[in-house]
C-alpha positions in Angstrom: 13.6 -25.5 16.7 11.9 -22.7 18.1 10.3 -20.4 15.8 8.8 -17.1 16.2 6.2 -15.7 13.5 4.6 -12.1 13.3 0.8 -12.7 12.2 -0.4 -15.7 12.9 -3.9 -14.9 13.5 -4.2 -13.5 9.9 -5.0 -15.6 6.6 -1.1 -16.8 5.3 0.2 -16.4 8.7 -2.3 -18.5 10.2 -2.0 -21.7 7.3 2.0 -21.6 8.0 1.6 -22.0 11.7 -0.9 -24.9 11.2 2.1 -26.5 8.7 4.5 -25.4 11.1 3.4 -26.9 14.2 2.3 -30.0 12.0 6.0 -30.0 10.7 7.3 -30.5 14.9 8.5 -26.7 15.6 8.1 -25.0 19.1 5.9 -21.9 17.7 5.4 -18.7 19.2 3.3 -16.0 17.8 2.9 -12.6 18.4 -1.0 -11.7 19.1 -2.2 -8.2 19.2 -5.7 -9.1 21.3 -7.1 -11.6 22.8 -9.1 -12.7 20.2 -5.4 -13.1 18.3 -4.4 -15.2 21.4 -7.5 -17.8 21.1 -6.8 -18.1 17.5 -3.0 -18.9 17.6 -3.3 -21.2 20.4 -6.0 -23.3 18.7 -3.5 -23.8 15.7 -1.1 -25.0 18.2 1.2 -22.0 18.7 1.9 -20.5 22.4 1.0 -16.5 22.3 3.1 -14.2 23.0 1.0 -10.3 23.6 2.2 -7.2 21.9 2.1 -6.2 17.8 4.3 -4.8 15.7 4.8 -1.7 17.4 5.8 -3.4 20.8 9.4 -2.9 20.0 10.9 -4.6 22.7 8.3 -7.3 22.9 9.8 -8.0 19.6 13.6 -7.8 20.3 12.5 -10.0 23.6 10.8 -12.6 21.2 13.2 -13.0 18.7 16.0 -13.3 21.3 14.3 -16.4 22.3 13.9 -18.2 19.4 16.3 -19.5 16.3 14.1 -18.4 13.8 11.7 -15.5 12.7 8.8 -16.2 10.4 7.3 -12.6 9.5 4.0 -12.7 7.8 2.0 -10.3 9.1 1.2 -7.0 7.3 -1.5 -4.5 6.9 -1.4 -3.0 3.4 -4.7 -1.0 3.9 -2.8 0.9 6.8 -0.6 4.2 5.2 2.2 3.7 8.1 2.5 0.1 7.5 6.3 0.6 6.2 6.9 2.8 8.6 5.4 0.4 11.0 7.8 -2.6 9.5 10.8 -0.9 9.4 11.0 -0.1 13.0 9.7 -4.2 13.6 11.9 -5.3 11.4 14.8 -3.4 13.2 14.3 -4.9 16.2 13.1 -8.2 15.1 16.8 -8.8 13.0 18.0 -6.9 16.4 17.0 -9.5 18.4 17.7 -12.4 16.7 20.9 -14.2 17.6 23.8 -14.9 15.5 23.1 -17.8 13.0 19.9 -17.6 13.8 16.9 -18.1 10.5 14.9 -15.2 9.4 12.1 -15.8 6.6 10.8 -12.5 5.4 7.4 -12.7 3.7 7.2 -10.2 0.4 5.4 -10.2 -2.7 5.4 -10.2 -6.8 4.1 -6.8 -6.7 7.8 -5.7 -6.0 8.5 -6.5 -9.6 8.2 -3.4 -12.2 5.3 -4.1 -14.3 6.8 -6.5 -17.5 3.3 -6.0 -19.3 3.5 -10.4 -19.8 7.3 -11.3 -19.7 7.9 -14.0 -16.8 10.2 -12.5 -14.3 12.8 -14.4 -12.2 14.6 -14.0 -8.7 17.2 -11.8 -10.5 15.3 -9.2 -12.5 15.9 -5.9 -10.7 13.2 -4.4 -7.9 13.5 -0.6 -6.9 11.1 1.0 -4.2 10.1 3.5 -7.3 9.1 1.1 -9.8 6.7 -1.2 -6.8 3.2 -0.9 -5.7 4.7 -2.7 -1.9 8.1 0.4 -1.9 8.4 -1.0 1.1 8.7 -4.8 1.1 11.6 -3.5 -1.6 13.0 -1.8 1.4 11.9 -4.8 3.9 13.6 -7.9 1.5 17.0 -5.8 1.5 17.4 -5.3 5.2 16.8 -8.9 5.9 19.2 -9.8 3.3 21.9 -7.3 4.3 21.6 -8.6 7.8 24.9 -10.1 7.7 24.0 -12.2 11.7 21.4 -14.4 10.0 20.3 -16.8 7.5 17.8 -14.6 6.0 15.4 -16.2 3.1 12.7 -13.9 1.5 9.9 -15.6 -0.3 8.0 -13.1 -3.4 4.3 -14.9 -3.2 1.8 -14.4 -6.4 -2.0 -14.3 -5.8 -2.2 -16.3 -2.8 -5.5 -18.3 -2.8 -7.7 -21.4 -1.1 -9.4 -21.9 1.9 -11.8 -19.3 0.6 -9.5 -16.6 1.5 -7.0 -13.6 0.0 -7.9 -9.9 0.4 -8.1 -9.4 -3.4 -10.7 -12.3 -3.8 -12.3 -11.3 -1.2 -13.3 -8.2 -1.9 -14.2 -9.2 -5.6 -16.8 -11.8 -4.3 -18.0 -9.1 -1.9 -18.2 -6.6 -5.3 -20.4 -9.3 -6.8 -22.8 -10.1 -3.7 -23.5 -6.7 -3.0 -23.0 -4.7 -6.3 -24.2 -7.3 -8.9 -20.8 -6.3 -10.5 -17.3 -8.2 -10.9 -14.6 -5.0 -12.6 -11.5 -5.6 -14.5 -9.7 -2.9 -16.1 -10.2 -2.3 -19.9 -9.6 -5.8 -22.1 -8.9 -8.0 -18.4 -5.7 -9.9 -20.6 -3.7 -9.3 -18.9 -2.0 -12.3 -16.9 -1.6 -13.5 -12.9 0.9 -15.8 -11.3 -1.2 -17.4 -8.0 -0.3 -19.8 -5.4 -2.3 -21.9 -3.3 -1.6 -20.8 0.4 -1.0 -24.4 1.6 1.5 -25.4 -1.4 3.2 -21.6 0.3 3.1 -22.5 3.8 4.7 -25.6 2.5 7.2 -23.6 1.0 8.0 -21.7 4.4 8.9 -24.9 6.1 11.4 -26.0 3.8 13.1 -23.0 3.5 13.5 -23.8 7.7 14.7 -27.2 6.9 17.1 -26.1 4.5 19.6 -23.3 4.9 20.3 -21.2 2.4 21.3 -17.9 3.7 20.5 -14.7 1.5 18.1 -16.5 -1.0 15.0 -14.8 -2.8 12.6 -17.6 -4.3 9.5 -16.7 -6.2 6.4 -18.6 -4.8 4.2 -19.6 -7.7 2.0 -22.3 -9.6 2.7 -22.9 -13.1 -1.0 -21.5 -13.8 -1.0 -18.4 -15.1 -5.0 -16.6 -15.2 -6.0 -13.3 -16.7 -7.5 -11.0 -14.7 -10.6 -11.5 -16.6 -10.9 -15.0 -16.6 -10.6 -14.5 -12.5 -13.7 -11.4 -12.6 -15.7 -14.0 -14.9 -15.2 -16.6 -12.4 -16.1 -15.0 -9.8 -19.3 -13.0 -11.2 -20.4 -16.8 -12.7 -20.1 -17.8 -8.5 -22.1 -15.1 -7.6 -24.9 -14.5 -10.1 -23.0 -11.0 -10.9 -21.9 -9.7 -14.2 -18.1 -9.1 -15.1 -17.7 -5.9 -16.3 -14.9 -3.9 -17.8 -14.2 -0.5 -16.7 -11.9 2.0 -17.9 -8.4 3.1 -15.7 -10.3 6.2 -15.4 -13.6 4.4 -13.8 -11.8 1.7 -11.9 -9.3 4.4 -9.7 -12.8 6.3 -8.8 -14.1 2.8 -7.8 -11.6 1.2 -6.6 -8.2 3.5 -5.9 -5.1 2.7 -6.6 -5.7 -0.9 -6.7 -7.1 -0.4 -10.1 -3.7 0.4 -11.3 -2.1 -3.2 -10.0 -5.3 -5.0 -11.4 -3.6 -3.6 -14.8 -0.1 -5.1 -14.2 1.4 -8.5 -15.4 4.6 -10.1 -14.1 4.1 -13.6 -14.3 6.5 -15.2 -11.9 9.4 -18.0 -12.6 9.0 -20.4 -9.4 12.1 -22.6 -11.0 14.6 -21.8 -7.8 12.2 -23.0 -5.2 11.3 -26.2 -6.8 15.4 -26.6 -7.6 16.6 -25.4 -4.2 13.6 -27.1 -1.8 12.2 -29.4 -3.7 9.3 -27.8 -3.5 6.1 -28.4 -5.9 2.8 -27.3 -6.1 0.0 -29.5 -5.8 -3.1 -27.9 -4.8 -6.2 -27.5 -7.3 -5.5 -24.0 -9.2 -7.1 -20.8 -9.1 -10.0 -21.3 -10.9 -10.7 -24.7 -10.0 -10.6 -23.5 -6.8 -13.2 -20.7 -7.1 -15.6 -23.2 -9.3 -15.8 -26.2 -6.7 -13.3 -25.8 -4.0 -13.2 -23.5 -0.6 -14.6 -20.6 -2.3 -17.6 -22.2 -4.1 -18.6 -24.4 -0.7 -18.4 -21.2 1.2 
């Protein structure tokens, strides 16, 4: 099968072609610069030039393959759904009848259940997410009545000493001397580790399921102070607790989602694929795994 996937020079993009190509599928990525190019083609992928705003690059792409992986995103950039909307349009344009369409979202599209474990079926509204759009994005893949599309909601994605949000705590730590969580830190994550979720791509390609939304979790579930403690212990720094107040001056509105808790019910991916995390968890990972040896 040939498979085309938006991203692949980023962190999950990048761990899903490597499990991809390992897996036997023809994969083309999309690569925005050269650098892009060198980087997909050492993971085994053949490059095809253009980003998300080459519309018909896209519609050209996805014409010529059977299925569409979409992982990339930027969510720093304020006309990323914008941006989407229009790749999405031409990516489900292109795509030919029958054809496989794996849409990557995120648990952030859940409303904020304050600890309650939340399932596939618990409602999502663009005015109750921090991601509106990946709200908007998951329905127009679904409705997309030419395709078999699959969208897969990740938690805290993790390993390889990667993900954005641990990133930029560790970085916090080195430079600042300071790891911040937001008032008592009890509040509770969902993560995944991003090979056990690339894993989790492929065999929602192997199997067909048209219009199916599967959580993509571990069974660990880690307060966001636990993870700040973890991560000052790995870098000499001190966890501290700020206020909401102190933590949107520092930090902007990602203070706000460090406050949320919607652990996630991963029960329809390990029923439906067979799938089942087994990588070493969260912390384990930050104490002796990529993130410690890094």
């Amino acid at each position: 099968m040939r498979v085309l996937i938006t991203g692949a020079s980023g962190y999950v993009g990048g761990v899903v072609t490597e499990h991809l190509v390992r897996a036997g599928y023809e994969v083309v990525a999309l690569a925005r610069s050269g650098r892009a190019r060198d980087r997909v083609e050492g993971l085994g992928a053949k490059a095809v030039s253009g980003s998300l705003r080459d519309l018909d690059v896209l519609r050209g792409a996805a014409a010529a393959a059977e299925a569409v992986v979409h992982t990339a995103v930027d969510y720093a950039d304020p006309e990323m759904g914008d941006i989407e909307g229009d790749a999405l349009a031409a990516l489900l344009g292109g795509l030919n009848e029958g054809g496989r369409f794996v849409y990557t979202s995120t648990g952030l599209v859940y409303p904020d259940r304050q600890g309650a474990t939340v399932d596939e079926d618990h409602p999502v509204a663009p005015e109750t997410s921090p991601q509106p759009y990946k709200v908007l994005g998951e329905r127009r893949v679904l409705a997309a009545g030419h395709v078999a599309g699959t969208v897969i909601r990740a938690a805290l994605v993790y390993g390889r000493g990667g993900s954005g949000l641990l990133q930029g705590l560790i970085g916090a730590g080195r430079q600042n001397g300071m790891v911040p969580y937001i008032g008592d830190g009890a509040n509770e994550w969902s993560s995944v580790h991003v090979d056990d979720l690339a894993a989790l791509y492929v065999a929602a390609l192997e199997r067909r399921e048209p219009g199916v939304v599967v959580n993509a979790a571990s069974a660990e579930r880690t307060s966001i102070r636990r993870i700040a403690e973890t991560v000052a212990g790995l870098t000499g720094a001190q966890a501290v607790s700020l206020t909401l107040e102190q933590g949107t001056a520092a930090m902007g509105p990602l203070a706000a989602t460090l406050t949320r808790s919607s652990p996630l019910d991963a029960s329809r991916a390990r029923r439906l694929y067979g799938w089942t995390p087994a990588r070493a968890g969260l912390i384990e990972e930050l104490t002796t795994g990529s993130y410690a040896q890094s």
